[in-house]
C-alpha positions as CSV (number, residue, x, y, z in Angstrom):
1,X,-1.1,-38.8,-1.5
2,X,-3.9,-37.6,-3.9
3,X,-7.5,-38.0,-2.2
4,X,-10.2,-40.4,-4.9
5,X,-12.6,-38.2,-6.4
6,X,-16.2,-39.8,-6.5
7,X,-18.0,-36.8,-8.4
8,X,-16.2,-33.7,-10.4
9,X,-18.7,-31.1,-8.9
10,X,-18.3,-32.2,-5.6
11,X,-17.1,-29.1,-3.7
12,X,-16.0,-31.7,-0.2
13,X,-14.6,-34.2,-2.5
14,X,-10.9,-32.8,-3.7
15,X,-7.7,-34.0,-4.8
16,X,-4.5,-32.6,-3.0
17,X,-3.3,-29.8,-5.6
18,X,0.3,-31.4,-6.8
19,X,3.6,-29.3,-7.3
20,X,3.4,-28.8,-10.9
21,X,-0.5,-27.7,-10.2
22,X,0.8,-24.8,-8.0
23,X,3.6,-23.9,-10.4
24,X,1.4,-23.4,-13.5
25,X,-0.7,-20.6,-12.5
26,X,2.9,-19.5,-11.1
27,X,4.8,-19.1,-14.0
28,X,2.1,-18.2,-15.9
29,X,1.6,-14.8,-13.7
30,X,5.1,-14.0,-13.9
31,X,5.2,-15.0,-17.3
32,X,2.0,-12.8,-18.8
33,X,2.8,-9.9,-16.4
34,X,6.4,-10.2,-17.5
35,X,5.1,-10.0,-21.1
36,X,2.8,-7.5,-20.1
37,X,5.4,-4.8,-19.1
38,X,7.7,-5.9,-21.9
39,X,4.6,-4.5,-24.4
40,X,3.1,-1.9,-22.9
41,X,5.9,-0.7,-20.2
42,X,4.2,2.2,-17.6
43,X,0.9,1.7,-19.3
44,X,0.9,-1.7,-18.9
45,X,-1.6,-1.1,-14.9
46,X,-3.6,0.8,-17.7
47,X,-5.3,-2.6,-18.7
48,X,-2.8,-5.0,-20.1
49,X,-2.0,-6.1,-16.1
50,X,-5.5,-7.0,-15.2
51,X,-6.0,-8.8,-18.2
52,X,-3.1,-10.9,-17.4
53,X,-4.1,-11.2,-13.9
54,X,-8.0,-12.4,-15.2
55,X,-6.6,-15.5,-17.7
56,X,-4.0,-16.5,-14.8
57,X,-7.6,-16.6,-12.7
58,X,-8.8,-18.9,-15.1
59,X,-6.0,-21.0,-15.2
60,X,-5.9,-21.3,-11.6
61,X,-9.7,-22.0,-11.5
62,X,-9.5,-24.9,-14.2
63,X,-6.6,-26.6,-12.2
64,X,-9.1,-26.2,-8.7
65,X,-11.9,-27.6,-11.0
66,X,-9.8,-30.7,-12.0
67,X,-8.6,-31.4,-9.2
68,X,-12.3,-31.7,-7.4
69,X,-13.6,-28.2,-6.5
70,X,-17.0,-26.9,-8.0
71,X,-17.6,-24.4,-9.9
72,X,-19.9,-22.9,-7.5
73,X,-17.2,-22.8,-4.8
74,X,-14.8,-21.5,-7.0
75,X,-17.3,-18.7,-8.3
76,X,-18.0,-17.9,-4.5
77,X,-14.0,-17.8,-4.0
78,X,-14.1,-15.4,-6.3
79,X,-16.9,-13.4,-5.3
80,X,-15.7,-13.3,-1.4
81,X,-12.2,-12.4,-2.4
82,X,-13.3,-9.5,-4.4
83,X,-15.3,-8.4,-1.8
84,X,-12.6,-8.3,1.0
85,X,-11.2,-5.7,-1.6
86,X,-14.3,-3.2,-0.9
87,X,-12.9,-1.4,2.0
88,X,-9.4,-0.6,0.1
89,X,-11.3,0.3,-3.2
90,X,-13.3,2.4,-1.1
91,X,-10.5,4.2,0.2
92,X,-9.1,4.6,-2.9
93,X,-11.9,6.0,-4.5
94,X,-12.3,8.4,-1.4
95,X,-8.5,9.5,-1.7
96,X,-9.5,10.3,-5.4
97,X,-12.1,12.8,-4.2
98,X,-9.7,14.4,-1.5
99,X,-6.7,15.2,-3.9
100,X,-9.5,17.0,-6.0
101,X,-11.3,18.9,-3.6
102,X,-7.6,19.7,-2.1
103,X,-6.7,21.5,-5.3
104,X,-9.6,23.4,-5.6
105,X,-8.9,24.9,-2.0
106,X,-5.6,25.3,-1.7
107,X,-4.6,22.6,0.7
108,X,-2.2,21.3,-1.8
109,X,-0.9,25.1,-2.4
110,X,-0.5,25.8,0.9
111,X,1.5,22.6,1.8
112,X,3.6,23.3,-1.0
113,X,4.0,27.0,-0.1
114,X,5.3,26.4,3.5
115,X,7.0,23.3,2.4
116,X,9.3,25.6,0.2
117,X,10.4,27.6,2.8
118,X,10.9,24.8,5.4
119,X,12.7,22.4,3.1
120,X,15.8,22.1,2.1
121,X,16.7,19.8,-1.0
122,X,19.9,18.2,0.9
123,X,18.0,16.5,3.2
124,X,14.0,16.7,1.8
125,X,14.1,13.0,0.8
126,X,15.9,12.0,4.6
127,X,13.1,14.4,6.1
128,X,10.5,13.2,4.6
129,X,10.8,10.0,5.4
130,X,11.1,11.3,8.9
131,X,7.6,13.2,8.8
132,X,5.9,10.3,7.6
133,X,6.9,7.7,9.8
134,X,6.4,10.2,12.8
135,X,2.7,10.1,11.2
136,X,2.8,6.9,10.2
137,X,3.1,6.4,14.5
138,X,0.4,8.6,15.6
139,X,-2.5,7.7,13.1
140,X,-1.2,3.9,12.5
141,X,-2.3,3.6,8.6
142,X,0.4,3.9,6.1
143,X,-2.2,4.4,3.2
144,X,-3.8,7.6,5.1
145,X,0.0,8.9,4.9
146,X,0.5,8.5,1.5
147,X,-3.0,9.8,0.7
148,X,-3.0,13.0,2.8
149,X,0.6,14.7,3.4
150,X,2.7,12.4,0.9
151,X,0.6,14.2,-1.7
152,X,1.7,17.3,-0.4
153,X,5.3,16.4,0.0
154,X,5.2,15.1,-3.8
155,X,3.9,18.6,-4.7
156,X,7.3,20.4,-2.7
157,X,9.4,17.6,-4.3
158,X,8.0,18.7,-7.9
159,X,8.2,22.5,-7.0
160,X,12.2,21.8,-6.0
161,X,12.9,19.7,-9.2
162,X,13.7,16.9,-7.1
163,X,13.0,13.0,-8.2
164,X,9.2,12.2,-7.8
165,X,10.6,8.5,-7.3
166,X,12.9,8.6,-4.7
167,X,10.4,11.0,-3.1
168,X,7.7,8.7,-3.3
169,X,10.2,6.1,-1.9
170,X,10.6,8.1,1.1
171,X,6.8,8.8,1.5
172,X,6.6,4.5,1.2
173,X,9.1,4.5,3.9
174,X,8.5,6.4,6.4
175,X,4.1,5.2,6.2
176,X,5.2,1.7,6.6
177,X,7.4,2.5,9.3
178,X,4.5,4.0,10.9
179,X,2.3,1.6,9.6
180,X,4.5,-1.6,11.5
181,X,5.0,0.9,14.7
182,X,1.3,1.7,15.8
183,X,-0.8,-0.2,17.7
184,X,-3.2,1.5,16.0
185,X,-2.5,-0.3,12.7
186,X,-4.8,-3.1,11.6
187,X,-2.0,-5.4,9.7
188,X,0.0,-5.3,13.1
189,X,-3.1,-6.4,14.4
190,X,-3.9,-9.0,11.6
191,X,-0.3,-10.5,12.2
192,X,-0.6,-10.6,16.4
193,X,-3.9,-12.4,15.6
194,X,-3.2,-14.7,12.9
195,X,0.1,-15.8,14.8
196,X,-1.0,-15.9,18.3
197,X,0.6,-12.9,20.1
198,X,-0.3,-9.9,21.4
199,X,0.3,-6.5,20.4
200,X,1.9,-4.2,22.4
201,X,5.1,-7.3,22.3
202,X,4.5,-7.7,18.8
203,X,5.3,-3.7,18.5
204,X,8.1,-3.9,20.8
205,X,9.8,-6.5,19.0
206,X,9.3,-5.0,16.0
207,X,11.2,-1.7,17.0
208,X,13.8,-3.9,17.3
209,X,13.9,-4.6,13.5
210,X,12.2,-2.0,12.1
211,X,14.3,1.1,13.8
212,X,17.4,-0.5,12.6
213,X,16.6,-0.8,8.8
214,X,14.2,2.9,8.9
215,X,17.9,4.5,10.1
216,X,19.8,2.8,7.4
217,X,16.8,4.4,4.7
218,X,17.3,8.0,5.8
219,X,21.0,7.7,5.9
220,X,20.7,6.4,2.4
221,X,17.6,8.8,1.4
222,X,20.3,11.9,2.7
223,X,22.8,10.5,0.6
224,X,20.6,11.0,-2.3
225,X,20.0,14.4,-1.2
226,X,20.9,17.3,-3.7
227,X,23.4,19.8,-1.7
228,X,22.6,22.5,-3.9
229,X,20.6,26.0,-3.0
230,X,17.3,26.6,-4.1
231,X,16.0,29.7,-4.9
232,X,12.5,29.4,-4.1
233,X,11.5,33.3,-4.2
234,X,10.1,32.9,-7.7
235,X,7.9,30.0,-7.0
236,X,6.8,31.4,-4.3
237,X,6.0,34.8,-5.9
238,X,4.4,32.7,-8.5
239,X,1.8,30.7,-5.9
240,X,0.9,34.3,-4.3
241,X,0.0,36.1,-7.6
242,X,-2.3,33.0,-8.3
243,X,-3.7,31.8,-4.6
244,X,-4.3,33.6,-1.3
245,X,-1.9,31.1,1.4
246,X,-3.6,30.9,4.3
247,X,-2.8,28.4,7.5
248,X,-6.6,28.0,7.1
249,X,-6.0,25.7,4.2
250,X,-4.7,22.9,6.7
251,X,-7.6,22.4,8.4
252,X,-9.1,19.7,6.0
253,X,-5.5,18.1,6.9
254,X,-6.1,18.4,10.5
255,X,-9.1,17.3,10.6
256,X,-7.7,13.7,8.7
257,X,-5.0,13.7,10.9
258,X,-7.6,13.9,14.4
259,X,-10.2,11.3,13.3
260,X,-7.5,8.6,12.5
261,X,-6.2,9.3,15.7
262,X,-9.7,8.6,17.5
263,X,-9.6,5.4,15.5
264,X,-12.2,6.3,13.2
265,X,-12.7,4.0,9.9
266,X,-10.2,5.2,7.1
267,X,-12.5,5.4,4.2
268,X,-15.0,7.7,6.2
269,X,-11.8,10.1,7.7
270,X,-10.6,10.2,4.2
271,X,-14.0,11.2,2.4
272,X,-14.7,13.6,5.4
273,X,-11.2,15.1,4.5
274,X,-12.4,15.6,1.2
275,X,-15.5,17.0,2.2
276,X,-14.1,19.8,4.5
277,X,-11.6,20.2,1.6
278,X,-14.9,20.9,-0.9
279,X,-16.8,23.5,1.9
280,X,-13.5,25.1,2.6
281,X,-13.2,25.7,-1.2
282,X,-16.6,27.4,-1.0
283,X,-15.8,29.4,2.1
284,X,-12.6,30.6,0.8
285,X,-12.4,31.2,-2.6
286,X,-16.2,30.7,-4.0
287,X,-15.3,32.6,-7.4
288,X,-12.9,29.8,-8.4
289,X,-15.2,26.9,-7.6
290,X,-17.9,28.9,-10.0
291,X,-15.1,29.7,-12.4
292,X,-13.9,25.6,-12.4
293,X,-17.6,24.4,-12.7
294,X,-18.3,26.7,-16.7
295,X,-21.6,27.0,-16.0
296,X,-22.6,30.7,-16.9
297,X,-26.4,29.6,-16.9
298,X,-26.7,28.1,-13.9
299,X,-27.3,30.5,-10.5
300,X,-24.2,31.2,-8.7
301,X,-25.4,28.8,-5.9
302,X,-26.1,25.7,-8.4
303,X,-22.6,26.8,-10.2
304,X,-20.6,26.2,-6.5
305,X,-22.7,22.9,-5.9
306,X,-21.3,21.4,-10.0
307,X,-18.1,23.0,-9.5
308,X,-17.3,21.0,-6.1
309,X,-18.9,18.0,-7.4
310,X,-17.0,17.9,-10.8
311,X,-14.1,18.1,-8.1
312,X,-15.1,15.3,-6.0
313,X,-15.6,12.8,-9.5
314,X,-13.0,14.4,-11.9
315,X,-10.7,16.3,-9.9
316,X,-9.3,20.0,-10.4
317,X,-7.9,21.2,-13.6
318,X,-5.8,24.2,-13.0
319,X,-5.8,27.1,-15.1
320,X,-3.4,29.6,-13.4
321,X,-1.2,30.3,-16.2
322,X,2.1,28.9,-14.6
323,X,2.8,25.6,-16.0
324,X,4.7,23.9,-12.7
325,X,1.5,25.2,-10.4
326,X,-1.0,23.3,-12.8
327,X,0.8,20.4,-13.0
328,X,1.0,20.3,-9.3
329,X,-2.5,21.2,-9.0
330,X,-4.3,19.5,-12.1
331,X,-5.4,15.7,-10.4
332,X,-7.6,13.8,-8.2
333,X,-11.3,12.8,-8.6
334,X,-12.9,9.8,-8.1
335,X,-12.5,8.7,-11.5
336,X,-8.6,8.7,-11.9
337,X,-8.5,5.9,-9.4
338,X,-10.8,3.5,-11.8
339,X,-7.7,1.5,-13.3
340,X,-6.5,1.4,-10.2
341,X,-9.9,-0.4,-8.9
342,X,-10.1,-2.3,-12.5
343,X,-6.4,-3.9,-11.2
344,X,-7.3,-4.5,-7.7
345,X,-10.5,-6.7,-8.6
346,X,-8.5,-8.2,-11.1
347,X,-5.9,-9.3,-8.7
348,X,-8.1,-10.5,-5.8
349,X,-10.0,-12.8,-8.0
350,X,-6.8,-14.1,-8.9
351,X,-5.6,-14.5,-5.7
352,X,-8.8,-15.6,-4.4
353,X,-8.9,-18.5,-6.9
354,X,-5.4,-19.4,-6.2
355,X,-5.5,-19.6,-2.6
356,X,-9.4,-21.6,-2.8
357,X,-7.2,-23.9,-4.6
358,X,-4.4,-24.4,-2.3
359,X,-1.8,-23.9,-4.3
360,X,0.0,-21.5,-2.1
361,X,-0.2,-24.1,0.9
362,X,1.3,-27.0,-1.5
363,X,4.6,-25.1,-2.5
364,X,5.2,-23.8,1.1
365,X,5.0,-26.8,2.7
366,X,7.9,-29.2,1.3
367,X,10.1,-25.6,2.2
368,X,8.1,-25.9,5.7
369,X,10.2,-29.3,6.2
370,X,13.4,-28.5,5.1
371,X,14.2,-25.9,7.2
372,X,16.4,-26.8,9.5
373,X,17.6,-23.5,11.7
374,X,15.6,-20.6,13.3
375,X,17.7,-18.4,10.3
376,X,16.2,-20.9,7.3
377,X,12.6,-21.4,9.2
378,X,12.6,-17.0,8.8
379,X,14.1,-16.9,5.4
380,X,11.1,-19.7,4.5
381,X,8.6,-16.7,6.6
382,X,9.6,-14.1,4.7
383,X,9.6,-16.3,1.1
384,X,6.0,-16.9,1.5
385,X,5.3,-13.6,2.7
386,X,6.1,-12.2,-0.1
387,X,4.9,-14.8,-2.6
388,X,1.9,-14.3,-1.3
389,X,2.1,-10.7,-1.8
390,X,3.0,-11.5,-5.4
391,X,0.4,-14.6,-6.3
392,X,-2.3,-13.7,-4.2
393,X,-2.6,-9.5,-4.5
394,X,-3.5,-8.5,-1.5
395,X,-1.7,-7.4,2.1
396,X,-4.1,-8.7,4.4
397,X,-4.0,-12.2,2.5
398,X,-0.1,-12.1,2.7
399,X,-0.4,-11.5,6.0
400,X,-3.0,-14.1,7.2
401,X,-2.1,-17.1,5.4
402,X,1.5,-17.1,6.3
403,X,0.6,-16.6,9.9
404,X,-2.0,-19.4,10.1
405,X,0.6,-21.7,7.7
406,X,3.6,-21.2,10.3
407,X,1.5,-20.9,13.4
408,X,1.9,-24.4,15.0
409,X,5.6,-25.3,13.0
410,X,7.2,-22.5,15.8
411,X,5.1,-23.6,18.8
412,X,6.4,-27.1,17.6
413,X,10.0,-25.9,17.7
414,X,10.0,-24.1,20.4
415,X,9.2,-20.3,19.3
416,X,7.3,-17.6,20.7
417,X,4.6,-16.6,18.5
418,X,5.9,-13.0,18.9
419,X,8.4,-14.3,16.5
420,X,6.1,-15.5,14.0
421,X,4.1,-12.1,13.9
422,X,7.4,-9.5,14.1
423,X,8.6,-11.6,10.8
424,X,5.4,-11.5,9.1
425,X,5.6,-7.7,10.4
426,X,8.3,-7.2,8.6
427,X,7.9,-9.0,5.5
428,X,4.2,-8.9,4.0
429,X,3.2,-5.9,5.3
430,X,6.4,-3.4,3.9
431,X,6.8,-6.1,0.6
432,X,3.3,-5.5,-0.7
433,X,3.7,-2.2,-2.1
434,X,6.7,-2.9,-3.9
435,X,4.6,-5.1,-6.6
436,X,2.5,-3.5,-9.2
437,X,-0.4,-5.6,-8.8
438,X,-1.0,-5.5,-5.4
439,X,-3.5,-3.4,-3.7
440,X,-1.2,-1.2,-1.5
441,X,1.1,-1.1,-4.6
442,X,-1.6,-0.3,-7.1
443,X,-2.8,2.2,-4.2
444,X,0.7,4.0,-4.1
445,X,0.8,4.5,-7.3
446,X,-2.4,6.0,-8.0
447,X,-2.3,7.8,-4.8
448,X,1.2,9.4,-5.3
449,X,0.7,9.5,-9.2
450,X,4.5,7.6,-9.5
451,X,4.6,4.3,-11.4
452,X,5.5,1.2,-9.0
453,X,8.2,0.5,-10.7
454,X,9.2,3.8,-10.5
455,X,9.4,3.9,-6.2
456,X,10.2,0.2,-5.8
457,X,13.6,0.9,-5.7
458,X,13.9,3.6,-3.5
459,X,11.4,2.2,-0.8
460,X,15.0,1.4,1.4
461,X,13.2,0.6,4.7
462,X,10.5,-1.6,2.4
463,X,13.0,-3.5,1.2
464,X,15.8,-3.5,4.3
465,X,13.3,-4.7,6.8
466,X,13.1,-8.2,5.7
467,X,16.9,-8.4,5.5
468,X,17.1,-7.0,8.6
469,X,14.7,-9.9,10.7
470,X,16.0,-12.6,8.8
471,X,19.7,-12.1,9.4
472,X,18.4,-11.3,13.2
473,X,16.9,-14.6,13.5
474,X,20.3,-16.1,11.5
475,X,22.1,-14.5,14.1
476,X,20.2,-15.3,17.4
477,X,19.0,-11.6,18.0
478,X,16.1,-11.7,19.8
479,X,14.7,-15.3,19.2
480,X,12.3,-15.8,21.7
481,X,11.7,-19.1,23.0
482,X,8.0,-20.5,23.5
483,X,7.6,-21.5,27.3
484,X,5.5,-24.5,26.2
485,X,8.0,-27.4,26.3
486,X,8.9,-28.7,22.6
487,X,11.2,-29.6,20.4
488,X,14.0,-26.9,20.1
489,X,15.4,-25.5,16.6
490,X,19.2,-24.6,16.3
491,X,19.7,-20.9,16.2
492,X,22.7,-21.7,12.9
């Protein structure tokens, strides 16, 4: 029933948002964005997406201010929201740097190099998604993956001819494997909070679901391998004539992989990266920094200082006179990530607005009620997980809201809150970069230079794992029971 409103810019003093309320802003997201990518296709992240994501704001906002909310709380929403987006734009701004300062010396060469002679097109994308998962486990932070040896693995998978997509699909894979697997990770630590468990069950449980459906993606990924020889002498040749190799190059990678162990923060790991990537350019091969920086006036000191920072903010541009090496090479800086940040600010104010509003809470509830099994209560889990990944833009929100919404509706029934976190596990965390507009998938994309749309597809284990925990929980596979007395749910 809809509270009385006494004054319209009374922030305390709200109605209840109705159904149709929650279904405008909606529609009109899927509507615009739809529209969007019907216009402008692969450039529609480029601008078109964030402002469709800006006028769906507005929308929302208007229905929050109708229906009680002021202005001032909507604005501060807004400004909130965009601010829990730092960190990740941050990062992403960071990861910019590192793929630059990585061309410049020869990280990116070398991984590429011994790549070639390691790999083996039949099974690259199946082994890939291996390596990163492995990763994924050790350092606990899928986007450190993607950002740090997925680029190099994208760089083997252009050198073979192989698909960039379904390579990025494995890199995706394998990171969020790694990603649901750690205790290290933060979102396994987000869900185990917001849902009341604790985290070394919440990972065991998770193996449970997540090992099954990461199997099923590399026996699909080596299905899509290309049984074929390559011939890598030439590109190999090719890389020698232009770079010296050397097993020093991995350091900066080394160095990335060690501080995320000892749990240091991801955006200062990452920028160190780039860093040692920068002053190992300048220890290594000093005339090419001077060369990149085209600055015959300035002392050859001052010319290695512009050349690494034109690195840093506008990435490497290669010049080695074979056209597959500079493509490889030819990326990064901190500016190529700016649409990316344009479309995550973009999407958190729309998703702040929407979920100031309540409009999330008002379509999940009515689905809240109707579910009458354990397998319907987790389908109704992983709907709003990934609605919220979709309406509100942002991992940590999809995360959080479904795990504070469902919290007391399993203790009610009966369920261990281990359940609650495993399915949120396995449903907003692998879901959200499978959507354009969402951080992590806007983060992907830039980070792995592959449109979302692109890798969606092919993320197997993205899109498996929340198959995989719902037809568990239809099928009474480990549905844990609360020990606080309640009312019970049928398992079908």
């Amino acid at each position: 029933m809809a509270e009385n409103l006494t004054e319209p810019g009374d922030a305390y003093a709200k109605r209840t948002p109705s159904l149709l309320d929650a279904l405008i802003p909606a529609f009109a997201l899927i509507g615009f964005l739809s529209l969007s990518y019907l216009l402008f296709r692969d450039a529609a992240s480029s601008g078109p997406n964030q402002v469709a994501l800006l006028f769906c704001g507005i929308i929302a906002a208007a229905i929050a201010y109708k229906n009680g909310m002021a202005w001032d709380g909507i604005r501060q929403a807004v400004i909130d929201g965009i601010a829990s987006g730092l960190t990740a734009i941050m990062i992403l701004l960071a990861v910019g740097a590192l793929i630059g300062t990585w061309a410049l010396s020869g990280t990116i060469v070398a991984m590429t190099y011994y790549g070639l002679q390691i790999l083996s097109p039949h099974f690259f994308y199946a082994t890939t998604a291996i390596i990163c998962a492995l990763i994924g486990v050790s350092i606990g932070s899928s986007w450190t993956v993607a950002g740090t040896i997925g680029i190099g693995l994208m760089s083997v998978a252009t050198s073979m001819n192989l698909s960039p997509e379904i390579t990025a699909g494995a890199v995706i894979s394998g990171a969020y494997f790694g990603d649901k697997a750690s205790p290290l990770s933060d979102t396994a630590n987000l869900a185990t909070a917001t849902a009341g468990s604790g985290i070394y069950e919440h990972i065991r449980e998770s193996l449970f679901t997540s090992i099954p459906a990461l199997l099923i993606a590399v026996i699909l990924f080596g299905m899509l391998g290309e049984p074929r020889d390559f011939d890598a002498s030439k590109m190999l040749s090719d890389i020698e004539a232009s770079f010296h190799v050397s097993l020093w190059s991995f350091i900066p990678l080394l160095i990335v992989l060690g501080l995320s162990i000892a749990r240091f923060p991801p955006f200062v790991t990452i920028f160190i990266g780039a860093l040692t990537g920068g002053v190992l350019a300048l220890l290594l091969y000093p005339a090419r920094v001077i060369a990149f920086a085209n600055a015959p006036d300035l002392a050859a000191p001052l010319a290695a200082i512009k050349g690494l920072w034109m690195a840093l903010a506008n990435g490497y541009v290669a010049n080695s006179g074979n056209a597959t090496i500079d493509v490889i090479l030819t990326r990064g800086g901190m500016s190529s990530m700016m649409n990316t940040v344009w479309l995550i600010i973009a999407a958190l104010a729309f998703g702040a607005t929407v979920e100031h509003a309540g409009l999330l809470n008002r379509l999940v509830d009515p689905i809240i009620h109707a579910a009458k099994t354990v397998g319907t209560l987790a389908a109704c889990v992983v709907g709003t997980c990934v609605a919220a990944n979709i309406v509100t833009s942002d991992q940590y929100i999809a995360i959080a809201i479904p795990g504070r919404l469902f919290r007391q509706e399993f203790l009610k029934r009966g369920l261990a809150p281990v359940l609650l976190s495993r399915i949120v596990g396995d449903s907003a965390t692998v879901t959200s970069p499978l959507i354009p507009w969402n951080s992590c998938g806007a983060y992907m994309a830039a980070a792995l230079a592959v449109p979302t749309t692109g890798f969606a597809l092919f993320c197997f284990f993205n899109l498996l794992n929340p198959i995989v925990t719902v037809l568990f929980a239809t099928l009474g596979v480990r549905v844990l029971r609360s020990s606080q007395p309640s009312a019970k749910l049928p398992v079908v």
